[in-house]
matplotlib code that plots the C-alpha trace (Angstrom):
import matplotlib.pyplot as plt

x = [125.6, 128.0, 131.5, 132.8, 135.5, 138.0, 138.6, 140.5, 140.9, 143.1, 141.8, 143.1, 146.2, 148.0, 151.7, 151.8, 149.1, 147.0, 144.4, 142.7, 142.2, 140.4, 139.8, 136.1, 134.6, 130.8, 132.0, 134.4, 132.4, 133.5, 133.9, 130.9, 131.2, 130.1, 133.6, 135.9, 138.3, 140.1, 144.0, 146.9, 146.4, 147.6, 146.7, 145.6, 143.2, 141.9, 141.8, 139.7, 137.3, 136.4, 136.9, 133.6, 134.2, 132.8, 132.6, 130.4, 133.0, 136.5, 138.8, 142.1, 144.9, 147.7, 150.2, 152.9, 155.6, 154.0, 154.0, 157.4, 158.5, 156.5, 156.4, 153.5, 153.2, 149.9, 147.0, 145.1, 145.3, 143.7, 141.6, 143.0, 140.9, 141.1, 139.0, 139.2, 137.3, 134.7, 134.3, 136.0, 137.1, 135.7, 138.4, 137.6, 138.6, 140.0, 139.5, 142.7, 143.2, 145.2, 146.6, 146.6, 150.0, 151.4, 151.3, 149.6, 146.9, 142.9, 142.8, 142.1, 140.2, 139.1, 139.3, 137.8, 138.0, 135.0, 134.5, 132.2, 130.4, 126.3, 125.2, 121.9, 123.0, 120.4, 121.2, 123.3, 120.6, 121.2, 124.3, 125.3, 128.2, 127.0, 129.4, 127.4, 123.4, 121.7, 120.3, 117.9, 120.1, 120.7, 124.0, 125.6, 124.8, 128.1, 130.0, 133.6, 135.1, 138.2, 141.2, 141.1, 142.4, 145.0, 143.3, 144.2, 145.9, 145.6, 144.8, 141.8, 142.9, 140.8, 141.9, 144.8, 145.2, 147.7, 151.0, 150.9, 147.6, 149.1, 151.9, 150.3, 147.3, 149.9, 152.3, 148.5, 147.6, 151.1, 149.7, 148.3, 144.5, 141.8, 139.8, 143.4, 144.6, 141.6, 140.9, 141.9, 144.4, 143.8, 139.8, 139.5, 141.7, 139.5, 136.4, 136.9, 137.6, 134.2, 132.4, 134.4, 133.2, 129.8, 129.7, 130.7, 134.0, 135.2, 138.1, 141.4, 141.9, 145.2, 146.2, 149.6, 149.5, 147.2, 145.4, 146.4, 143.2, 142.8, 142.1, 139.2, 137.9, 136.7, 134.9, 133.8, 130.4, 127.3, 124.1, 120.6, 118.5, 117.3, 117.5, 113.8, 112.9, 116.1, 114.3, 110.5, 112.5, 113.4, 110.7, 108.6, 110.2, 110.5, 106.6, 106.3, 108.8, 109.2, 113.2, 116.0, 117.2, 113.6, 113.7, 116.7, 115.8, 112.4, 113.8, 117.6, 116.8, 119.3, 123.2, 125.0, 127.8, 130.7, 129.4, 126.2, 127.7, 130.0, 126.8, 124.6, 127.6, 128.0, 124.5, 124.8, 127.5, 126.1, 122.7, 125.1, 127.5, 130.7, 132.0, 135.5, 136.2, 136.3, 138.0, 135.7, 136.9, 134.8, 136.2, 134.9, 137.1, 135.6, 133.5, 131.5, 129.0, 131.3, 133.6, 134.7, 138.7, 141.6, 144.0, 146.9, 145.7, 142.6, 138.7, 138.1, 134.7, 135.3, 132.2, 131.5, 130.5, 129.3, 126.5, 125.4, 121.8, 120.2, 117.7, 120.4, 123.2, 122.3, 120.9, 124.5, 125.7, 123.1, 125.1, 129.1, 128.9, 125.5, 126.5, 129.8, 132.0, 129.9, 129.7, 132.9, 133.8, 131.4, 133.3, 136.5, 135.4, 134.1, 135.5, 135.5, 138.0, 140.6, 140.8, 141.6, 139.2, 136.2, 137.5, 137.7, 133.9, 133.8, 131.6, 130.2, 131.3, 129.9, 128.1, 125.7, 124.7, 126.9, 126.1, 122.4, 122.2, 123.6, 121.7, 118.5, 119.8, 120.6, 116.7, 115.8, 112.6, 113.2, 109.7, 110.7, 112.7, 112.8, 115.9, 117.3, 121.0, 120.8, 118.7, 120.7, 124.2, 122.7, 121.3, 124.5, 127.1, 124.3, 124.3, 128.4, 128.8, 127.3, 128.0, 130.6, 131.3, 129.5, 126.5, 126.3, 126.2, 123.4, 121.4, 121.6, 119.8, 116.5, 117.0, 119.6, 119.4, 122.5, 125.9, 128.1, 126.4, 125.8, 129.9, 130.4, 128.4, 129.7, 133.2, 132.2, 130.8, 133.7, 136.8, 139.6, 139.3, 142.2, 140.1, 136.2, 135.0, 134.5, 132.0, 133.2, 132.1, 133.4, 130.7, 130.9, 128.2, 125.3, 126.4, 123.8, 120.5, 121.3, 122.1, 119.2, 116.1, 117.5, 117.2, 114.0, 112.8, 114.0, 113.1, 110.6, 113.2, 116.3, 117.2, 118.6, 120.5, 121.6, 122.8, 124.5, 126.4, 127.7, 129.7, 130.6, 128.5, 126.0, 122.7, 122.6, 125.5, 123.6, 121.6, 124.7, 127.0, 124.7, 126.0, 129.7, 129.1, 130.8, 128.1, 130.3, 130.4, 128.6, 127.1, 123.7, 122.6, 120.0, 117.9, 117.3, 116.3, 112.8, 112.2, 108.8, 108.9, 112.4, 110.2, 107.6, 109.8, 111.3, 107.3, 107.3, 110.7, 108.7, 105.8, 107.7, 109.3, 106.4, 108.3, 106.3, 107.0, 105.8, 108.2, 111.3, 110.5, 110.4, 113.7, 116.0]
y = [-1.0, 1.3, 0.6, 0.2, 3.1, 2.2, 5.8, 8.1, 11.9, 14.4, 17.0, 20.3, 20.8, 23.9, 23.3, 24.6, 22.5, 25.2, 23.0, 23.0, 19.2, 18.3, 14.9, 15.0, 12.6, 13.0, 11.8, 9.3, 6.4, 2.4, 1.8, 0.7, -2.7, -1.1, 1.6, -0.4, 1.8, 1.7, 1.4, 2.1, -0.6, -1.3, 1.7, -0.7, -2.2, 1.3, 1.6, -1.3, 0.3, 3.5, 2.8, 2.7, 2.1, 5.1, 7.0, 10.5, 11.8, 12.6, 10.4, 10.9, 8.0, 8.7, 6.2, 4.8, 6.4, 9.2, 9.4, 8.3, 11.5, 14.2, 12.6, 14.0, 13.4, 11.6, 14.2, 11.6, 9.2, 6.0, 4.0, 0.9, -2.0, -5.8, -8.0, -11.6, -13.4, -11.3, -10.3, -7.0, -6.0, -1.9, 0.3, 4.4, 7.0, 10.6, 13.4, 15.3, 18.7, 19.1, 22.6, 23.8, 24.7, 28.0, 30.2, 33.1, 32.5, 31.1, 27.5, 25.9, 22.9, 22.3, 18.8, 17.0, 13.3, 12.4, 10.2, 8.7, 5.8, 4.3, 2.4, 2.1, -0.7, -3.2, -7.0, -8.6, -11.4, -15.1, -16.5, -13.4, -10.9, -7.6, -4.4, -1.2, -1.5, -4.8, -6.9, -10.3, -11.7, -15.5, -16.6, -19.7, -22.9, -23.5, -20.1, -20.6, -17.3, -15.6, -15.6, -11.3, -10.8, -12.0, -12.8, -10.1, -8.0, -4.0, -3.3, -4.3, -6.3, -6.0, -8.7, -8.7, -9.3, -11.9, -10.1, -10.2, -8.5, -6.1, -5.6, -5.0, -2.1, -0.4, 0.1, 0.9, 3.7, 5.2, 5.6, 8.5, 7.9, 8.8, 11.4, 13.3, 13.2, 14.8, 17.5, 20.7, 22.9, 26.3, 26.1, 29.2, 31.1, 29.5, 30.7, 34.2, 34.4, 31.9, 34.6, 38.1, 37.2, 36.4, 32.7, 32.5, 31.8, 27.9, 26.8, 25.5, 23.1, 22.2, 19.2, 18.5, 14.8, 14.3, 11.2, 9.6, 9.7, 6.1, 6.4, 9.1, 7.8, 4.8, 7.1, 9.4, 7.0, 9.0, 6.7, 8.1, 5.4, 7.0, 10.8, 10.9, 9.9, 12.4, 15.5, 14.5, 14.5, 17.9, 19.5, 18.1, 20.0, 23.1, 22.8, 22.5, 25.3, 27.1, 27.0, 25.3, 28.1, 27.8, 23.6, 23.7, 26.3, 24.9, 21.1, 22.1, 25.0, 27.0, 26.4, 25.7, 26.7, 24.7, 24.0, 22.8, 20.7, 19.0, 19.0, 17.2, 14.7, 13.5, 13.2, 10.7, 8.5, 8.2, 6.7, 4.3, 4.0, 4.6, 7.4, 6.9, 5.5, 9.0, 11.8, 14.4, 17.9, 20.5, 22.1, 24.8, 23.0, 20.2, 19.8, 17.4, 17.7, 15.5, 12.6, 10.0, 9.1, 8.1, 10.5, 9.0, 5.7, 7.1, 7.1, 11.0, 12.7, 15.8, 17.8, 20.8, 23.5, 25.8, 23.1, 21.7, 22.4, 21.9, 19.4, 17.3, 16.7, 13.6, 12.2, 13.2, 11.3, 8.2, 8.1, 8.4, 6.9, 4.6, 3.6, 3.4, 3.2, 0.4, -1.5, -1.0, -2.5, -5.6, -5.9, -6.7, -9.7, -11.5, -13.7, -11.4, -8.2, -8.1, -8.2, -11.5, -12.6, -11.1, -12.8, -15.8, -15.3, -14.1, -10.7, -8.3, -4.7, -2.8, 0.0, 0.7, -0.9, 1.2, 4.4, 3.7, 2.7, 5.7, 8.1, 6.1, 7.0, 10.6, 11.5, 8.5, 10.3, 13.4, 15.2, 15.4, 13.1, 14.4, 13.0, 16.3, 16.1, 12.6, 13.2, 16.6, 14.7, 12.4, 15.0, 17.3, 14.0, 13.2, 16.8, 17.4, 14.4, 16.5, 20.1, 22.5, 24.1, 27.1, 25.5, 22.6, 26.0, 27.7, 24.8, 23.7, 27.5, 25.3, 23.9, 25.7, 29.4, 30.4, 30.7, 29.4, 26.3, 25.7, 26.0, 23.4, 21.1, 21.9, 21.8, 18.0, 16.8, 18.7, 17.2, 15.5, 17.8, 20.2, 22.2, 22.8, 24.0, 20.6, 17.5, 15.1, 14.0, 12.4, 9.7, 8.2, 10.7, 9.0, 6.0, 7.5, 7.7, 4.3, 2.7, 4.3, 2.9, -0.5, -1.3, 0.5, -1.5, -4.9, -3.2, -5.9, -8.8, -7.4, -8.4, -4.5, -5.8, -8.5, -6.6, -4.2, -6.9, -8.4, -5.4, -4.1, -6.4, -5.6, -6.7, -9.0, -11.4, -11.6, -14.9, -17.1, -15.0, -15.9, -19.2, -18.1, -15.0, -14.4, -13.0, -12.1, -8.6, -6.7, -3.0, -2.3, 1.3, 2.2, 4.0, -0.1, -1.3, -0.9, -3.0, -1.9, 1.8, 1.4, 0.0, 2.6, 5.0, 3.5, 3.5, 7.1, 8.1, 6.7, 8.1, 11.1, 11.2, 9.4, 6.4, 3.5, -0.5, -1.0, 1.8, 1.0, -3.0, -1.8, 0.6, -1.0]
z = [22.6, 23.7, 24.0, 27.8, 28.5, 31.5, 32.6, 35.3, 35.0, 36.9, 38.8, 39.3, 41.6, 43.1, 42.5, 46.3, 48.5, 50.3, 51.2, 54.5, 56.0, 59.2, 60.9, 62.1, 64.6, 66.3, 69.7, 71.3, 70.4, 69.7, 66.0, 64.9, 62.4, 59.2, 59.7, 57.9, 57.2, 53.8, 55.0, 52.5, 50.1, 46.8, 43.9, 42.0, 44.2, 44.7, 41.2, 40.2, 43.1, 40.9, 37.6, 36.6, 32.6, 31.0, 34.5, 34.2, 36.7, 36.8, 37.9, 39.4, 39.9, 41.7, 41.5, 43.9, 42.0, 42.1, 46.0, 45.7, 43.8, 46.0, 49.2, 52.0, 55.6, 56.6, 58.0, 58.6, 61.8, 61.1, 63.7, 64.5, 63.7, 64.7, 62.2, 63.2, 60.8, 59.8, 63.7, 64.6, 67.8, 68.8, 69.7, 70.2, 67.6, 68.9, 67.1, 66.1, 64.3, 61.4, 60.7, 57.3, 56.2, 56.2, 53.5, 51.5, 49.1, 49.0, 49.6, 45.5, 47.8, 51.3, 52.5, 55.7, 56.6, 58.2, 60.8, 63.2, 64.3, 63.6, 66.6, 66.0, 62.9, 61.7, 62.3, 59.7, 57.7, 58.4, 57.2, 55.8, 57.0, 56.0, 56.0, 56.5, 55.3, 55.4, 53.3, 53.1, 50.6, 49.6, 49.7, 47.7, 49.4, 50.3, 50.5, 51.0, 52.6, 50.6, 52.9, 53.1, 56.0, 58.9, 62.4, 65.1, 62.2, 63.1, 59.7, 57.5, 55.0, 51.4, 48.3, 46.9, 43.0, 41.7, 41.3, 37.6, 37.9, 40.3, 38.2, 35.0, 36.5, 38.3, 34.6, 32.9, 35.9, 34.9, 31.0, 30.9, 30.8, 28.3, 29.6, 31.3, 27.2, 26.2, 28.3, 26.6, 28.6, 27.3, 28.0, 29.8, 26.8, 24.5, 25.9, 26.3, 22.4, 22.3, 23.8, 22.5, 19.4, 20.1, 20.0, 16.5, 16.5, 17.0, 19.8, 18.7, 21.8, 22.8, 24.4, 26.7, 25.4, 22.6, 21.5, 18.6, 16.0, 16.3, 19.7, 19.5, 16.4, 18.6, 20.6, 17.9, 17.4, 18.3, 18.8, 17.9, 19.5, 22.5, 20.3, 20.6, 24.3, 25.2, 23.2, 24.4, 28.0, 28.1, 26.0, 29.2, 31.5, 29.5, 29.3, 33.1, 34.2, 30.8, 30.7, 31.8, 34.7, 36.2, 36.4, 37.9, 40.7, 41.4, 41.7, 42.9, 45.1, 46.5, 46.0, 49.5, 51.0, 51.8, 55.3, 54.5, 52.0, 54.7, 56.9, 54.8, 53.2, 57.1, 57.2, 54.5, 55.2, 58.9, 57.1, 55.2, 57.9, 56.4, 58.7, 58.7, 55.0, 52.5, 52.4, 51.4, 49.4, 47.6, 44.7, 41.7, 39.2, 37.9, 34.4, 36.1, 39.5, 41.6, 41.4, 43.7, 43.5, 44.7, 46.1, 48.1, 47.9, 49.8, 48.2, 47.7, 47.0, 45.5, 45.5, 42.6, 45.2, 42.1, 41.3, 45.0, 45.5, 48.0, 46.7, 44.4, 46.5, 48.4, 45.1, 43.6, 47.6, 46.3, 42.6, 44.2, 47.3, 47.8, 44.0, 42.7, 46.1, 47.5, 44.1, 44.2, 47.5, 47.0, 43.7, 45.8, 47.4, 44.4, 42.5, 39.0, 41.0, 38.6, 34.6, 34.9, 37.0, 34.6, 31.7, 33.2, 33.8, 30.9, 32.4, 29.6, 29.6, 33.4, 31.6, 30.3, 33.5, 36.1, 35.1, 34.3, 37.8, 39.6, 37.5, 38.4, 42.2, 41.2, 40.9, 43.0, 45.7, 44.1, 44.0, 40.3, 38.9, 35.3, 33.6, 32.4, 32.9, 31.1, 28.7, 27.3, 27.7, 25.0, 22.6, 23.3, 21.9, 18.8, 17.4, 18.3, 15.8, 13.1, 13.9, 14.4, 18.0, 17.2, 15.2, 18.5, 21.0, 19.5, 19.1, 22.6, 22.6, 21.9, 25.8, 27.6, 27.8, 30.2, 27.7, 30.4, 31.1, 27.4, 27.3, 29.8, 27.5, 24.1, 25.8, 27.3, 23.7, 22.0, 24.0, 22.1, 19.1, 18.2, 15.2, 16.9, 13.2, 12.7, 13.1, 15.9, 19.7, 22.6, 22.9, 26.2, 27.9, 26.0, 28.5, 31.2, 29.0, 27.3, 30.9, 32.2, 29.7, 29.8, 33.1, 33.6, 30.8, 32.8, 36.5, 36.9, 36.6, 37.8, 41.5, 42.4, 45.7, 44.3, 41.3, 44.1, 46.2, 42.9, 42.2, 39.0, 36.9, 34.1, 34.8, 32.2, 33.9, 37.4, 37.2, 36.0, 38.6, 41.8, 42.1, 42.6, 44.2, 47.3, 49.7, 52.5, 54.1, 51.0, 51.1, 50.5, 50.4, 52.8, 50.1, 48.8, 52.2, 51.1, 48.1, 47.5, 48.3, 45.8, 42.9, 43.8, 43.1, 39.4, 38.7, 39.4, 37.0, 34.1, 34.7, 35.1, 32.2, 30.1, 29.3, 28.8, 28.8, 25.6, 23.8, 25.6, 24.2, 20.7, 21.0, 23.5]

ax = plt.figure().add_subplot(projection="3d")
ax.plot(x, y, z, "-o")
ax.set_aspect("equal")
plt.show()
């Protein structure tokens, strides 16, 4: 099994911000009960919310310090809510306009905070408090409610970790994280000599603050168990479309501009009604598709506008939000939302569990939910562990035939390596296939809400964690509303893909 990796990544920042930021709200309507809105609360809170383990997105922390030392005014005005045991009183939102500052130059990033209201919310199950999307889910006989929150408070108040706990993830989010070391900073440098010499030639990656050997060696482990079904994957969908370009315009369609983007991510969060709770920002500098954050002590999707199709986004809304920010959330009220508190339960490692999940969601009613982007991470890590930059680029020629998104690949396997020329990988994208198999191959046991109101959980700890759950105010994503049309759907991805029960029994 893969080794779980606790990760955050910066993005991209101007040294000037130039960004554009907006406060967008349907209409003056009450605050509906699944807007809670995420107040300045501890980083490391925030932290615990989005650090998936071996996350396939970015991550960015930005710590208290940090604000300290390059202070910003607020943009953003926040509703103010009354929660009074689990009962919140409505008060009405305003819209307000933010002007962007001043200044010469194309905005790096557009931001917009959106906000809103769903009145039209299902009823909460018996005994159950439900935040957002419903649920019939059991609750502990006795549940005994975790003191989160002050009656008649304005603020929503989430739970707090011991200070000792606070204390320690605040000094760990000012170490300088994993996947920030290993990101090379003269990529674009690299790859015009990559290219000027007709893919032959093999990057000398630099690093600002490189890892120490021990470090990568950990994660320089390639697994071939799933090599086979992540080659029969792809040479599927090469058979149906005959390349890769033609798969992805057929089942992605068109890309979409910045305002359909914004169009269709408030469409989304009004179906899982959390208007009000993320600041949304779209971006052409990320290695990945998107990746949910924390900027400013504030949850942040940042959206890769040079990879939003039309048909993929809201499974990419499904993976971030529906996925990792509400698993997240439910993770807070539980029992296991520190480090402490999961080794006291003694919890095995999230993934491959949280990342097979949320790419099960990525292709999730997709017309065809071939797992591509999966499937090729996997190969891409196997084959970096034996070849050279070069040797790895031409090879992904078998699948891929477009040189910039084969670059984006190598450069993902490749990462943490000064000298290209030789053998090595960064092994943590084969966390997706791996998570994937296994819980298709245990579909038929696993309780999926259950496993989503638990929070960040492997599948494998759920029956013994029931009992001490806290059931209170969890998220449910509306897409698992509909248990049977949800398993319908898992039936579909391995027929799909031609997965079967009896090979995933004899390989996982």
């Amino acid at each position: 099994m893969l080794e779980s990796i606790k990760v955050t990544e910066r993005l991209h920042w101007p040294e000037v911000e130039m960004s554009k930021k907006y406060i967008l709200n349907t209409a003056d309507k009450p605050v509906s009960p699944s807007q809670v809105y995420l107040e300045k609360i501890s980083s490391s809170v925030l932290k615990d919310l989005f650090s998936t383990g071996s996350s396939s997105y970015n991550a960015l922390m930005q710590t208290e310090e940090e604000e300290r030392k390059s202070p910003k005014q607020s943009l953003f005005k926040r509703p103010k809510t009354s929660v009074k045991c689990g009962k919140r009183n409505r008060s009405s939102m305003a819209p307000k306009k933010v002007r962007a500052p001043e200044g010469g130059g194309k905005p790096a990033q557009t931001n917009r905070f959106l906000s809103g209201s769903n009145s039209n919310l299902p009823k909460p199950a018996r005994n159950i408090a439900v935040v957002g999307s419903t649920m019939g889910l059991n609750p502990r006989a006795v549940p005994q409610l975790r003191k989160t929150c002050i009656p008649s408070s304005p603020r929503t108040k989430f739970p707090s970790l011991h200070k000792a706990a606070i204390t320690r993830e605040v000094e760990n989010a000012k170490k300088l994280c994993i996947l920030t070391a290993i990101k090379p900073s003269n990529v674009e440098k690299e790859k015009a000599k990559f290219f000027k010499s007709d893919f032959n030639y093999n990057p000398q990656f630099e690093y600002t603050n490189p890892v120490s050997p021990l470090v990568l060696a950990r994660h320089n482990n390639a697994s071939d168990r799933f090599l086979t079904q992540a080659v029969h994957i792809m040479e599927l969908a090469l058979h149906r479309y005959g390349s890769y370009e033609k798969f992805e315009q057929v089942t992605g369609g068109s890309l979409l501009t910045k305002s359909r983007i914004w169009h269709n991510v408030k469409k989304y969060m009004e179906k899982e009604g959390c208007m009000g709770e993320i600041v949304v920002q779209v971006t052409d500098d990320l290695l990945s598709r998107a990746s949910m954050t924390v900027v400013n002590s504030r949850p942040t999707l940042t959206i890769n506008i040079s990879t939003a199709r039309e048909h993929w986004l809201e499974g990419m809304l499904r993976h971030e939000i529906g996925t990792h920010y509400f698993r997240g959330i439910n993770n807070c009220h539980q029992p296991w939302s520190s480090s402490v508190g999961r080794k006291k339960h003694n919890l095995k490692p999230l993934n491959p569990t949280e990342e097979g999940l949320a790419s099960i969601h990525s292709v999730l009613f997709r017309k065809d939910p071939t797992l591509w982007r999966a499937a090729l991470l996997y190969y891409t890590v196997y084959q970096a562990s034996h070849m050279s930059f070069s040797q790895l680029f031409h090879d992904l020629g078998r699948f891929v035939q477009d040189p910039n998104t084969r670059w984006d690949y190598c450069v993902r396997a490749k990462r943490g390596q000064t000298d290209t020329a030789q053998p090595g990988c960064f092994s943590k994208d084969q966390v997706y296939l791996d998570g994937i198999l296994k819980i298709l191959k245990h579909r038929e046991k696993i309780n999926f809400p259950l496993l989503m109101a638990l929070g960040k959980v492997s599948y494998e700890d759920m029956d013994r964690l029931r009992a001490v759950a806290q059931m209170e105010n969890i998220r449910i994503p509306h897409f698992m509303q509909d248990q049977a049309k949800y398993a319908e759907q898992l039936t579909k991805i391995m027929a799909v893909n031609q997965l079967t029960d009896e090979e995933l029994r004899t390989i996982s």
